[in-house]
VOPAGU-2260 file (C-alpha; in pm, 1 decimal, decimal comma):
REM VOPAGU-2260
SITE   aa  ch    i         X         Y         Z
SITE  UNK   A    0   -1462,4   -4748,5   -2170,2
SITE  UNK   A    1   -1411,2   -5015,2   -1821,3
SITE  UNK   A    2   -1818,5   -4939,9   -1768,2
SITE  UNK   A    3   -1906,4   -4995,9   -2111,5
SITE  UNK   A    4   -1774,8   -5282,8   -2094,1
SITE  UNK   A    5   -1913,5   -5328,1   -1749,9
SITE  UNK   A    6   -1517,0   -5376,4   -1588,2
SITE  UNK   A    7   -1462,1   -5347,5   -1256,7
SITE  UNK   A    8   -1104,8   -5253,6   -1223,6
SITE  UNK   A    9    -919,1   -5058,3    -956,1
SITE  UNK   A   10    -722,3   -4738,0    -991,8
SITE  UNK   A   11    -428,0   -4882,5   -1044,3
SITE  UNK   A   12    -543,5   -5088,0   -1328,1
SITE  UNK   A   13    -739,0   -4778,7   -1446,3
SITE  UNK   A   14    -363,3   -4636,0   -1555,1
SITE  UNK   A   15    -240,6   -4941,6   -1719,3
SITE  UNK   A   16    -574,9   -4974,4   -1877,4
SITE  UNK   A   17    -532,8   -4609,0   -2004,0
SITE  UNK   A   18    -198,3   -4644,0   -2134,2
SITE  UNK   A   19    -265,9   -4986,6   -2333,2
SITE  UNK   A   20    -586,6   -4836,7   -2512,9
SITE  UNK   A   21    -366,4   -4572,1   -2610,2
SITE  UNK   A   22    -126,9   -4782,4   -2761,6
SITE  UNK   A   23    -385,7   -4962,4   -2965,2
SITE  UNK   A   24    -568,3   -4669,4   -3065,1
SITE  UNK   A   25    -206,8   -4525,9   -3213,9
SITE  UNK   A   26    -179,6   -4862,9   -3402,3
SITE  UNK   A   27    -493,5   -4796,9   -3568,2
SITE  UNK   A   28    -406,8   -4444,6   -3647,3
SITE  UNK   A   29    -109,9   -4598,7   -3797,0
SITE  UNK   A   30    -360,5   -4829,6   -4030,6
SITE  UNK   A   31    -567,9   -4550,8   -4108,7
SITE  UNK   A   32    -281,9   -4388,4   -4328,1
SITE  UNK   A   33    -218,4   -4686,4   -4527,6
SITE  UNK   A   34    -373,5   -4678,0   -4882,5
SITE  UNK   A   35    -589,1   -4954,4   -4948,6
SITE  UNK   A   36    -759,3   -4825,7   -5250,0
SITE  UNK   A   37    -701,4   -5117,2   -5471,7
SITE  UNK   A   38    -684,2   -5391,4   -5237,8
SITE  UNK   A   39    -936,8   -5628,8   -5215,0
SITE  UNK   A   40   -1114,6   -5709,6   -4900,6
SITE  UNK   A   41   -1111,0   -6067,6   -4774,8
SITE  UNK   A   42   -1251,0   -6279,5   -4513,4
SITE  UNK   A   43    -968,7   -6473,0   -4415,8
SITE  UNK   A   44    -573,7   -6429,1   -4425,6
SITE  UNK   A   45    -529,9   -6772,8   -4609,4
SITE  UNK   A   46    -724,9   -6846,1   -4894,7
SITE  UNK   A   47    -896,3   -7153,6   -4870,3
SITE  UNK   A   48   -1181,3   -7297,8   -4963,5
SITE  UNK   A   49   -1429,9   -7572,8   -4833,1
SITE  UNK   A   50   -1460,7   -7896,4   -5056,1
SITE  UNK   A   51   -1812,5   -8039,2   -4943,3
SITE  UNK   A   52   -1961,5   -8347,9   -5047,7
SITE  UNK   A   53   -2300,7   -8342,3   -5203,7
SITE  UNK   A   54   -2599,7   -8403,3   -5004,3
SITE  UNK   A   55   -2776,9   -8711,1   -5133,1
SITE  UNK   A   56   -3012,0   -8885,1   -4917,4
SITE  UNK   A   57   -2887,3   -9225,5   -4804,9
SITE  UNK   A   58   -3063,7   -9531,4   -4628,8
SITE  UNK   A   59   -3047,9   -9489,2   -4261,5
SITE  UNK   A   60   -2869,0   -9819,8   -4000,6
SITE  UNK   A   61   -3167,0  -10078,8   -3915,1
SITE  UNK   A   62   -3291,8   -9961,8   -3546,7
SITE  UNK   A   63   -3181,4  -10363,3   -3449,8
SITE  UNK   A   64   -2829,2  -10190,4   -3490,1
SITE  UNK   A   65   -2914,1   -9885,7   -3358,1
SITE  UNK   A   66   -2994,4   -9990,5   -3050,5
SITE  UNK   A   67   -2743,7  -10296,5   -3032,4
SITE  UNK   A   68   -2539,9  -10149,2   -2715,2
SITE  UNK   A   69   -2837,6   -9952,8   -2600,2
SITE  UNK   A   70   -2825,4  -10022,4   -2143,5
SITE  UNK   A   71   -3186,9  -10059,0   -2162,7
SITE  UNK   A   72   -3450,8  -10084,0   -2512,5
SITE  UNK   A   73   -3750,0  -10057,3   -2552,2
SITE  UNK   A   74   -3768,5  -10064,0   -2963,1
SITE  UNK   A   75   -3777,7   -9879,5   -3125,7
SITE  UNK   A   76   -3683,5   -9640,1   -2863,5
SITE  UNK   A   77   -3417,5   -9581,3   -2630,5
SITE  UNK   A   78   -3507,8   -9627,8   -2220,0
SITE  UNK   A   79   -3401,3   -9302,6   -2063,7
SITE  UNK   A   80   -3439,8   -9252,4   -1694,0
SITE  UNK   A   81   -3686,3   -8904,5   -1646,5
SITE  UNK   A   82   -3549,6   -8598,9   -1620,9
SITE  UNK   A   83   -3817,7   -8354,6   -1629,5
SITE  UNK   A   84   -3999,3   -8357,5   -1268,1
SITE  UNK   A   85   -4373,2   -8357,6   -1245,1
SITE  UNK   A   86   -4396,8   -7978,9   -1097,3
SITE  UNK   A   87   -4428,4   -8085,6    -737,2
SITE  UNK   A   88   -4080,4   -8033,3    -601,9
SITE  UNK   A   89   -4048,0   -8415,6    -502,4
C-alpha cells in the first residue's frame, strides 16, 4: 500500500502503518453489514441548499474610477512593470 502511494516509511513505521490500516479496514467491515436498503444517498451530512442570485447583466464602473488609485495609468489600461523576459537570459 506505502508504494502505491509512493511512501517512504521505515520499518518501524511499516508496523504502525500495518496495524492502523487494519483498524480501518475492520471499520469498514463493520459498515458493510449495515442495511442501507432504503436509505437514500446524499451528498452532504447537512442539508442545505445554495440561494443564488440571478445573473442579470449590469453596467460595469467608468474606467476614470477604475483606475482612480491605479500607481501608474495609462487609460484605459493599467502600467504594469514586464514580467515576461525577451528569451535572452538578460
Amino acid at each position: 500500500m506505502a508504494k502505491l502511494a509512493r511512501l517512504r516509511l521505515e520499518p518501524e513505521e511499516v508496523t504502525s502503518m500495518a496495524h492502523q490500516l487494519s483498524h480501518v479496514l475492520g471499520y469498514i467491515s463493520k459498515l458493510n453489514e449495515l442495511d442501507v436498503t432504503n436509505v437514500e444517498p446524499m451528498a452532504h451530512a447537512m442539508e442545505q441548499t445554495n440561494v443564488l442570485r440571478q445573473d442579470v447583466p449590469e453596467p460595469g464602473l467608468p474606467v476614470e474610477q477604475i483606475l482612480a488609485n491605479a500607481p501608474e495609468k495609462d487609460p484605459p489600461f493599467f502600467k504594469v512593470p514586464k514580467v515576461i523576459g525577451d528569451g535572452s537570459g538578460a
